[in-house]
LUMBA-468494 format. One record per residue (C-alpha): residue in three letters; x, y, z. Coordinates in steps of 0.05 Angstrom, whole numbers, padded with zeros to 5 digits, always signed. Each point is the difference from the previous one (the first is absolute). Layout:
BEGIN
ALAXYZ;...
***
This chain:
BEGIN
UNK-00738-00062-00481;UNK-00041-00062-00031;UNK+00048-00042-00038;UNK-00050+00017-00063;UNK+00002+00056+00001;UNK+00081+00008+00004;UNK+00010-00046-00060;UNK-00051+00045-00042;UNK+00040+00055+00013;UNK+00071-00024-00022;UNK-00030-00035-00062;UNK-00045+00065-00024;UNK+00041+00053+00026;UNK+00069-00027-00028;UNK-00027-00003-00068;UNK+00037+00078-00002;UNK+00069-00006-00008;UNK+00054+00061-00012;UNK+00065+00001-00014;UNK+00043+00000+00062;UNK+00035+00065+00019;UNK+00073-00008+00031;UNK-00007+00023+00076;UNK+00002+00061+00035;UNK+00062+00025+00024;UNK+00014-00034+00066;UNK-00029+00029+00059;UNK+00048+00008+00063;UNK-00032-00022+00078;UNK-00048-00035-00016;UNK-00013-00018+00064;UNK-00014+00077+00036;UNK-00049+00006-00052;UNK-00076-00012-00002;UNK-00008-00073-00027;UNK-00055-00050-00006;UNK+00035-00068+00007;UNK-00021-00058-00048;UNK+00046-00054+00035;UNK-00030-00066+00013;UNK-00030-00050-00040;UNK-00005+00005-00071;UNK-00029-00048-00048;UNK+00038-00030-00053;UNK+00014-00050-00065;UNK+00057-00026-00022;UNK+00015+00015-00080;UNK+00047-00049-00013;UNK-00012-00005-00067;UNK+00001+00086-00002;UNK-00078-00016-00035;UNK-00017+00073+00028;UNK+00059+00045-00022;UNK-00013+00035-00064;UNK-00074-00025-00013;UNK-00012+00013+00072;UNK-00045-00052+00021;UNK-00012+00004+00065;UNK-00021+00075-00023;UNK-00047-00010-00056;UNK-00045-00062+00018;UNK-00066+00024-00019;UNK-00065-00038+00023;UNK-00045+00029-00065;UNK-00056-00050+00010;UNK-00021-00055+00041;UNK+00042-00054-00033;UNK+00068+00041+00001;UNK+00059-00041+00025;UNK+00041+00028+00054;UNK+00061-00038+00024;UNK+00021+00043+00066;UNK-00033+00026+00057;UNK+00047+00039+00046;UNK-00052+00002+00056;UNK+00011-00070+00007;UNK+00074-00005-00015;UNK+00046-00023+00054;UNK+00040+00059+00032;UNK+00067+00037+00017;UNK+00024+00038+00056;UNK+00026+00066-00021;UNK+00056+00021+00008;UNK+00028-00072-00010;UNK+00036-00042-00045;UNK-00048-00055-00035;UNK+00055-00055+00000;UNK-00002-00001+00081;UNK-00071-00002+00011;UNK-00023-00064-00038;UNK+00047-00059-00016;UNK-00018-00002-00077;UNK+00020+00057-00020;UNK+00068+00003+00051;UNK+00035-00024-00078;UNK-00044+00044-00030;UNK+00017+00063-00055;UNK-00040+00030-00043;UNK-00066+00051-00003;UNK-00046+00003+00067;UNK-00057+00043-00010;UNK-00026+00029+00063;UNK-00069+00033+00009;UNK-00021+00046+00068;UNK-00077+00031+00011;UNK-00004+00059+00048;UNK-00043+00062+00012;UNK+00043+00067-00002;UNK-00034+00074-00010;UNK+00034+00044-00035;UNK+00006+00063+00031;UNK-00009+00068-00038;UNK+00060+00036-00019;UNK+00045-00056+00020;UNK+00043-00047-00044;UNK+00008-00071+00017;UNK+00058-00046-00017;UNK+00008-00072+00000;UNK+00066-00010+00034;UNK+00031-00079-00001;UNK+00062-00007+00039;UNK+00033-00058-00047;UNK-00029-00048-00051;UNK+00044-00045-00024;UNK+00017+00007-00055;UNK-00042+00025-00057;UNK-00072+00029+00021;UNK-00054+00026-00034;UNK-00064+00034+00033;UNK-00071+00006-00019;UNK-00049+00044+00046;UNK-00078-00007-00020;UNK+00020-00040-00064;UNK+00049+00053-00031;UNK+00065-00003-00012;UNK+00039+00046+00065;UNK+00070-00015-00009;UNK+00059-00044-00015;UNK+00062-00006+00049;UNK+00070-00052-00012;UNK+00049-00014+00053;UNK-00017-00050+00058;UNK+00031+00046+00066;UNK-00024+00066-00011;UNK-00060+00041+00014;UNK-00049+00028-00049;UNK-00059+00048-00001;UNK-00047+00011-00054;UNK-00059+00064-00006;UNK-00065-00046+00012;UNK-00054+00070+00019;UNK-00016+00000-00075;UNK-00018-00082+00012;UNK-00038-00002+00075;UNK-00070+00005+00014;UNK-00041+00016+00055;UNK-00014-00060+00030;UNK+00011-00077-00026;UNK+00070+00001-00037;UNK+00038-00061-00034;UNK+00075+00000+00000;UNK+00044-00061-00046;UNK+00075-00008-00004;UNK+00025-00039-00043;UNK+00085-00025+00032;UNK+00043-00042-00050;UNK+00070-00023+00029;UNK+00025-00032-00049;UNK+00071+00010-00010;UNK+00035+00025-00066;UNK+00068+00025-00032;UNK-00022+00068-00001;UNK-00029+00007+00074;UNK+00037+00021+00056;UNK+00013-00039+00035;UNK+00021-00041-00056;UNK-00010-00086-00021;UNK+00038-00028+00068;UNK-00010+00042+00062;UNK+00035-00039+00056;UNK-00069+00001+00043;UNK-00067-00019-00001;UNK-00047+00039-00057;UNK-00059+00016+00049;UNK-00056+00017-00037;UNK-00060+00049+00021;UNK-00021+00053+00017;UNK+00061-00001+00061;UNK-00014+00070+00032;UNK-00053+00047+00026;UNK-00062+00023-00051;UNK-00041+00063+00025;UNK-00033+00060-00025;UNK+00028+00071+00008;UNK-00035+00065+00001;UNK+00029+00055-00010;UNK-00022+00076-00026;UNK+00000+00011-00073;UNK+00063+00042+00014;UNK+00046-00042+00052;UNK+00062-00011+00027;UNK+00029-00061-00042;UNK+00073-00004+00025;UNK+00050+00040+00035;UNK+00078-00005+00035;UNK+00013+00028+00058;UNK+00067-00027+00022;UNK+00063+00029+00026;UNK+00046+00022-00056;UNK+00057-00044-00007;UNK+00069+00020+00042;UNK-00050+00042+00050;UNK-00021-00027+00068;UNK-00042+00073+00011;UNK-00020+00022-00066;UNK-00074-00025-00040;UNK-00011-00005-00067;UNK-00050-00022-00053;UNK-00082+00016-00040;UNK-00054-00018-00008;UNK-00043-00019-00056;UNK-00063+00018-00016;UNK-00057-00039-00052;UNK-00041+00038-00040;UNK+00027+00069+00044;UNK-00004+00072-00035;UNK+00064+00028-00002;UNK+00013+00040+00070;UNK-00030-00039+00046;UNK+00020+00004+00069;UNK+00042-00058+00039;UNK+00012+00002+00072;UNK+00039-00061+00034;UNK-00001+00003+00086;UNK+00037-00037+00045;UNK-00044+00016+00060;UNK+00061-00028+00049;UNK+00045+00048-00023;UNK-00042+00058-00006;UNK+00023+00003-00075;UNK-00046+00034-00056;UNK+00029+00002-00068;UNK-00047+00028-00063;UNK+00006+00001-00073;UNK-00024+00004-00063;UNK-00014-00056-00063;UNK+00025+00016-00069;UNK-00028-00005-00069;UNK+00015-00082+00018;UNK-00037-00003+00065;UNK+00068-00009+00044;UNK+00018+00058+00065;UNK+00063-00014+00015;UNK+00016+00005+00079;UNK+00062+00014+00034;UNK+00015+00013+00078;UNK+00042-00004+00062;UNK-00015-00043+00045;UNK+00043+00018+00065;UNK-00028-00045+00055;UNK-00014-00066-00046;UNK+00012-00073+00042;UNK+00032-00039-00049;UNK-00033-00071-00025;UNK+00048-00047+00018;UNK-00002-00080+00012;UNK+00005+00017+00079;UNK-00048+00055-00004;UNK-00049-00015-00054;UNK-00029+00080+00001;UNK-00064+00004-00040;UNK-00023+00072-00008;UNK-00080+00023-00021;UNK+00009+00035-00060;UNK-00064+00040-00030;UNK-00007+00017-00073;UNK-00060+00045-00028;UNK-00010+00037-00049;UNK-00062+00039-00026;UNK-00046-00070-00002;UNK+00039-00046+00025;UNK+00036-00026+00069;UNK+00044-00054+00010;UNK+00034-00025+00062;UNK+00062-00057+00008;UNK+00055-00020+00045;UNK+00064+00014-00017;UNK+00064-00012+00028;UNK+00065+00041-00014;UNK+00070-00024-00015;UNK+00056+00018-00050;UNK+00036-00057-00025;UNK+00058+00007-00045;UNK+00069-00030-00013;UNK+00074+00026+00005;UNK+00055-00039-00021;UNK-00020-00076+00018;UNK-00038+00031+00058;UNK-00085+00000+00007;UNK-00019+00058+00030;UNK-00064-00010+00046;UNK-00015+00086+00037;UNK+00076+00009-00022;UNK+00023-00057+00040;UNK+00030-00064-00033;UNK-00040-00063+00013;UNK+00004-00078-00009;UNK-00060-00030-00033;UNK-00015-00058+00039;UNK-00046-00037-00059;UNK-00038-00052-00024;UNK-00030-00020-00058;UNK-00079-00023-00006;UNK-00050-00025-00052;UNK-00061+00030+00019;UNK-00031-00081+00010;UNK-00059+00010+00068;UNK+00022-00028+00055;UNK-00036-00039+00036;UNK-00049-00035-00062;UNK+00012-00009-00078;UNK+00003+00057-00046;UNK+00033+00073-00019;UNK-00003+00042+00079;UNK-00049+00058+00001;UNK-00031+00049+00050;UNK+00025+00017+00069;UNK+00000-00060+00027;UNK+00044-00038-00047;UNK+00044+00069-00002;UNK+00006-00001+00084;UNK+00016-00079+00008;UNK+00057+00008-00066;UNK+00033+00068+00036;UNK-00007-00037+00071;UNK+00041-00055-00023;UNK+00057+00047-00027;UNK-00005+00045+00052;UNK+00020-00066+00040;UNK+00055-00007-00035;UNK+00020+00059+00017;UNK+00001+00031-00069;UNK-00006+00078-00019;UNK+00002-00006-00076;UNK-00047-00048-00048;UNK+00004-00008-00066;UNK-00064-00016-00037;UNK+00010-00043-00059;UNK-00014-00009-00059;UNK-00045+00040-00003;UNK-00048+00058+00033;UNK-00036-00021+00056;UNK-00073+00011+00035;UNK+00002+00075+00020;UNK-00018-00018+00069;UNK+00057-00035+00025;UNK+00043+00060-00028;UNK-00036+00045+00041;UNK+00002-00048+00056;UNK+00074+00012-00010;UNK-00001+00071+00000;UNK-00041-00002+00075;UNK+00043-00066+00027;UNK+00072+00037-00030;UNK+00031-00053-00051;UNK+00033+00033-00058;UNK-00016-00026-00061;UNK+00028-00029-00072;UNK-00062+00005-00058;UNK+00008-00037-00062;UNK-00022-00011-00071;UNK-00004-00068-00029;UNK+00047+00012-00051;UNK+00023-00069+00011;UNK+00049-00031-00041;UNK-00032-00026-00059;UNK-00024+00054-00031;UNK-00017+00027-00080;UNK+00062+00061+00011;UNK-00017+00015-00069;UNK-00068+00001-00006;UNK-00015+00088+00008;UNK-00065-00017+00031;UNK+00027-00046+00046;UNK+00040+00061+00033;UNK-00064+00039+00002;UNK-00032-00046+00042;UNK+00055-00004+00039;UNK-00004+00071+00006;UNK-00069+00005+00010;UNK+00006-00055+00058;UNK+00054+00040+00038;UNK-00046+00070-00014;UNK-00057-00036+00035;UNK+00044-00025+00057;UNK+00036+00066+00011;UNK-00064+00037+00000;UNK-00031-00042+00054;UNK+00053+00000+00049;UNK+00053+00067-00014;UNK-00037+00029+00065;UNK+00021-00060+00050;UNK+00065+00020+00044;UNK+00011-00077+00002;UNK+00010-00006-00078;UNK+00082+00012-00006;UNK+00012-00037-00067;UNK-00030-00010-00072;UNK+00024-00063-00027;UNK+00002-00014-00075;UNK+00018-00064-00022;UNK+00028-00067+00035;UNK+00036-00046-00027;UNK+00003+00020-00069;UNK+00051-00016-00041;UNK+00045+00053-00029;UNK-00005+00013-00081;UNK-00001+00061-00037;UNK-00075+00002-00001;UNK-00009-00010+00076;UNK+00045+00044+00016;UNK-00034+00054-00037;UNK-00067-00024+00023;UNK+00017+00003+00072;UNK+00038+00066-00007;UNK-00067+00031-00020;UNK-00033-00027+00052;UNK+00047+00030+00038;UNK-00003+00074-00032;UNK-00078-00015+00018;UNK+00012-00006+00064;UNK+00037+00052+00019;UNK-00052+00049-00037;UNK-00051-00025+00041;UNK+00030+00008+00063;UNK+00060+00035+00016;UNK-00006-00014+00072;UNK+00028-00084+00000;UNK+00054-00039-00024;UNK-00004-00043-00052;UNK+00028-00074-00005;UNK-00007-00064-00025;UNK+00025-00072+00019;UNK+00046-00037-00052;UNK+00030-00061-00007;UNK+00048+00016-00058;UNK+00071-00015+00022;UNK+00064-00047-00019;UNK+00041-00041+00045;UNK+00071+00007-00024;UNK+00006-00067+00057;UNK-00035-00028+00053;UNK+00010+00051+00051;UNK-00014+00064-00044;UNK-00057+00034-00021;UNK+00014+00064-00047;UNK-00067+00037-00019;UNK-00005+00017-00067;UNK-00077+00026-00013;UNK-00004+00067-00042;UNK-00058+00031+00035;UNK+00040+00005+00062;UNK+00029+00067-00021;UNK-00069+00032-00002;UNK-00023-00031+00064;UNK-00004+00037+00074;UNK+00016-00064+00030;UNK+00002-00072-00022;UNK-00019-00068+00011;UNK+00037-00062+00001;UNK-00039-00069-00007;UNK+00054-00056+00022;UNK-00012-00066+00020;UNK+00069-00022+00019;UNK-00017-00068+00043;UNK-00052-00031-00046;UNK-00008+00015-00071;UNK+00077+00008+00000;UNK+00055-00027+00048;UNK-00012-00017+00077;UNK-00004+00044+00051;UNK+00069+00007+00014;UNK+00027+00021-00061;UNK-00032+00068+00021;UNK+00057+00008+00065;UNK+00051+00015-00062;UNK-00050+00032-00039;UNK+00020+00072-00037;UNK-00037+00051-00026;UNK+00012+00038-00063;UNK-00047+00055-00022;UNK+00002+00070-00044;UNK-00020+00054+00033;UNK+00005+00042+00066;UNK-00079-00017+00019;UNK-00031-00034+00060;UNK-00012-00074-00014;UNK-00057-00040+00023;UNK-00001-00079-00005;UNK-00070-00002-00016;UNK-00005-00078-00010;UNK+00036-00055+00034;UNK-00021-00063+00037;UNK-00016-00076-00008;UNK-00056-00049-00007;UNK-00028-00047+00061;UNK-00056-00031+00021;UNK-00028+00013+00062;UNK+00005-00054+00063;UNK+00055-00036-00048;UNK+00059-00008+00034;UNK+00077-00027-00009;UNK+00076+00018-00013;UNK+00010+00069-00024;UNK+00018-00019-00066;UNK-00051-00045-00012;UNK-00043+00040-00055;UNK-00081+00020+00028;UNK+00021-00006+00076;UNK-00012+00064+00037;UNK+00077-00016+00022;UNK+00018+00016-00063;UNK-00049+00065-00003;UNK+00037+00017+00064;UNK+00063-00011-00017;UNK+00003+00045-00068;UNK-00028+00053+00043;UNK+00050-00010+00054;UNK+00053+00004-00065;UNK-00040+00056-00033;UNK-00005+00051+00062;UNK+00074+00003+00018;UNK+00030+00007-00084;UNK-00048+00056-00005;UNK+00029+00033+00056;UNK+00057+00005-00027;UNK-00020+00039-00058;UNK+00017+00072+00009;UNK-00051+00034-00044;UNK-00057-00049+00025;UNK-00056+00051+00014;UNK-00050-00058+00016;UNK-00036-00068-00015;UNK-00062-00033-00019;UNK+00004-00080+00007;UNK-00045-00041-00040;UNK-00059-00007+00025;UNK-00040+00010+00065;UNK-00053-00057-00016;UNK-00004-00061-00051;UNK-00043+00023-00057;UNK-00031-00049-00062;UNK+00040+00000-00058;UNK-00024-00043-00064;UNK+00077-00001-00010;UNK+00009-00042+00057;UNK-00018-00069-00011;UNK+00032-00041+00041;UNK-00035-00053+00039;UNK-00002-00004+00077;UNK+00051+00064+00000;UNK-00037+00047-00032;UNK-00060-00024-00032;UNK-00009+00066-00031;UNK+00028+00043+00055;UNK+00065+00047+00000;UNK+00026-00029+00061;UNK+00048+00058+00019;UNK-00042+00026+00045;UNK+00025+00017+00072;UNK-00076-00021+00015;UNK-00037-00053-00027;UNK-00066+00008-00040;UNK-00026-00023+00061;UNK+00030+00050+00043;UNK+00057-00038+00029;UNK+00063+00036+00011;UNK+00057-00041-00016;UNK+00078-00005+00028;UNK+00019+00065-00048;UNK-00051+00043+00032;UNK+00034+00006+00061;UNK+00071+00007-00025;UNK-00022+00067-00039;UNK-00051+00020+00063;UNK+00065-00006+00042;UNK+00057+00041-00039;UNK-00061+00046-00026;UNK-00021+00019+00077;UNK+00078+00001+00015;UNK+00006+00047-00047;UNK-00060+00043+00019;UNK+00023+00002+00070;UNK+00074+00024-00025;UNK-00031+00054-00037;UNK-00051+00024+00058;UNK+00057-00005+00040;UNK+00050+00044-00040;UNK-00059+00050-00017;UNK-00007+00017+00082;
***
């Protein structure tokens, strides 16, 4: 299309704006459903000065004669790869927060009878999204997916998509003022358009039910379905059929034995085909099949108590600048902890690019999701909680089908106060009304040290928790590294305990004593320290060190250490492993090999 041409339609056509609806309810599997991609470059200008929120500029600029003055041109704007962050892809704006406004041409025909969605994978973090000049839909939270009704919007031929992304950070967002990690702005994730039939399959759970290792259970839902419609779900391995029938809501609830299931486990990562249809619709995924549950201070993976052998990520790419994305990023992140020779990883702070946790499901890590309810944030505020609430929803929605999803996580690092507590507890209660299926956790840092050598946990929300977290960083925020050879744990409750933090800063290729502060010597040695305390803690269920790779932090200023860089990292940002790496890859595969050997 003739640059002309494209500039006279987004200055006549967006002269018809609408109010924005709130989106659709979320759409589950995207990806084994007919979509139209609209990755790659998108154009865009920066609104740092927010001149096109509420009188909508870059919407109503209206050429009415030959002398009109109009001060953008998106055809010729500079552009953005999507999905991407902007602050990675051109120096000025790597500081940068604030409104981006991003415009996309393509040709799409409708078809008859169909619906079609515009489905975003993450924008962080408020969005707002104009097809054809009106008004589609507005969407707030940076990490979680969102799909808006566009059929009424499209046209057969030429269309004209604009989001506007804002990340700038306030008191009332969550995350909240000071999240300890970089505030990547963009449109971060996967944009596409989904059709579907005007009467579809929007979301479904078909898991095992929780203490069975045999027995399935779950519905489907059904958009815009008359009552009784008909829902079968196959598993075409197992020669299983199971029918039902949707209420008055548009949910068939399913349940059925399953008596020659392979269990999904992190040494056979069993994916099964699993077919939903009902009267207009059909729907296929992968799923894989575990129960996991706790007794006493046991985890239960298939009935069998494990170890999680952890670690902890950001989800920074790899290999460039920039938030990870796609396969790729997904395959190199998991290769590295499989190296390590880890079965668990927990994903903080929040959720992550659905492909790596489906990469997860097919390569067998079990996983920890999280929320970035991340210590700073408005407890009081009601609204606050509900988009809290309505973050976790999204996230739980996405992924309650994928066997390697073991954990919700609410909150980290929050400290504990009447109002938090009954914030998180609600979160909790969420939760578990979502899905009955996984445990629920959280990782806290709220304990007292009586002396030097004890730590007694003292956080509330522990008593409503499957299992909990511990963050400790015994050997470098407090105390050397040796102090934890005497160390003694205190804690509440009869529950399976994970140390989901611990660790220490250095730079990579800097060397010296192992006290000297920044060497990996002194990495090395707190994990040499850290590995053999822990094992001496009886309810220890497993452990997440912080962090697989150095990630940017705008927290972390210090020159010629960090230079804006987490150093904890058992890689560097430049893919380096350091001294640590290979102390956890050596008791980790010790352990492994202690467990294969015990389960022959």
């Amino acid at each position: 299309m003739i640059p002309n041409f494209r500039t006279l339609l987004c200055v006549i056509m967006f002269s018809i704006v609408s109010w924005a609806q709130s989106p659709a309810p979320l759409v589950q599997n995207i990806f084994h459903r007919n979509t139209v991609s609209l990755n790659g470059d998108w154009h865009y200008i920066v609104d740092s000065h927010d001149i096109g929120v509420g009188r909508h500029y870059y919407l109503n600029a209206r050429p009415g004669t030959s002398t009109a003055v109009v001060e953008y041109d998106f055809a010729v704007s500079p552009t953005l790869q999507v999905p991407g962050d902007w602050n990675s892809q051109h120096p000025e704006l790597l500081l940068y927060e604030g409104t981006v406004w991003y415009e996309k041409s393509f040709v799409y025909h409708p078809q008859p009878n169909r619906s079609t969605l515009l489905y975003i994978g993450a924008a962080n973090y408020r969005a707002h999204v104009w097809i054809n000049g009106q008004s589609l839909c507005e969407h707030e939270g940076g990490f979680t997916p969102f799909n808006c009704d566009a059929t009424p919007l499209l046209k057969d031929g030429e269309n004209v998509a604009i989001i506007s992304v804002n990340d700038t950070r306030h008191t009332d967002d969550v995350p909240a003022l000071a999240p300890d990690w970089w505030n990547y702005g963009g449109i971060t994730r996967d944009v596409m358009l989904v059709e579907v039939p005007q009467t579809f399959i929007t979301d479904y759970a078909v898991q095992l039910e929780r203490g069975s290792t045999n027995h399935i259970a779950g519905w489907v839902r059904i958009a815009g379905a008359p009552a009784s419609q008909k829902i079968t779900v196959r598993i075409p391995e197992l020669d299983l059929t199971q029918t039902a029938t949707a209420g008055d809501d548009g949910i068939a609830h399913l349940a059925f034995d399953a008596p020659k299931l392979q269990l999904w486990s992190p040494e056979n990562p069993k994916l099964y085909k699993v077919e939903i249809a009902s009267d207009a619709d059909r729907v296929s995924d992968e799923i894989g099949f575990r129960s996991i549950e706790v007794r006493g201070t046991e985890i239960l993976l298939n009935g069998h108590p494990i170890f999680l052998r952890g670690i902890d990520t950001h989800e920074e790419a790899p290999n460039r600048s920039g938030r990870a994305h796609g396969d790729d990023d997904a395959q190199i992140m998991l290769g590295w902890v499989r190296d390590l020779g880890c079965n668990f990883v927990r994903l903080a702070h929040y959720p992550y690019d659905e492909h790596i946790i489906r990469m997860a499901d097919r390569l067998g890590f079990m996983l920890w999701e999280e929320v970035p309810v991340y210590q700073t944030i408005d407890w009081s505020t009601p609204a606050v909680l509900n988009k809290a609430k309505q973050q976790l929803t999204e996230l739980i929605t996405r992924d309650r089908n994928r066997g390697a999803v073991i954990m919700w996580s609410v909150t980290n690092e929050s400290r504990a106060t009447p109002e938090r507590n009954a914030f998180v507890r609600e979160l909790i209660k969420t939760a578990r009304s979502l899905d009955s299926t996984r445990l629920v956790t959280a990782a806290t840092n709220q304990f007292t040290r009586p002396d030097p050598h004890t730590l007694v946990l003292n956080d509330p929300i522990v008593d409503d928790l499957d299992v909990w977290g511990i963050n400790e960083y015994v050997g470098w925020y407090y105390g050397v590294p040796a102090d934890l050879d005497t160390m003694k744990w205190s804690v509440p409750d009869n529950k399976p305990m994970i140390v989901s933090e611990f660790g220490g800063e250095a730079k990579q290729s800097m060397h010296g004593p192992i006290d000297q502060r920044w060497a990996e010597e002194n990495q090395e040695e707190i994990y040499k320290h850290q590995i053999t305390a822990l094992q001496k803690i009886p309810f220890l269920r497993g452990m997440t060190p912080w962090v697989l790779k150095d990630f940017r932090s705008p927290n972390r200023q210090l020159p010629v250490l960090q230079d804006g860089y987490n150093r904890k990292g058992l890689i560097s940002d430049s893919g380096q492993r350091k001294k640590a790496f290979y102390v956890l890859q050596q008791f980790y595969q010790g352990m492994a090999a202690q467990a294969a050997s015990v389960g022959k």
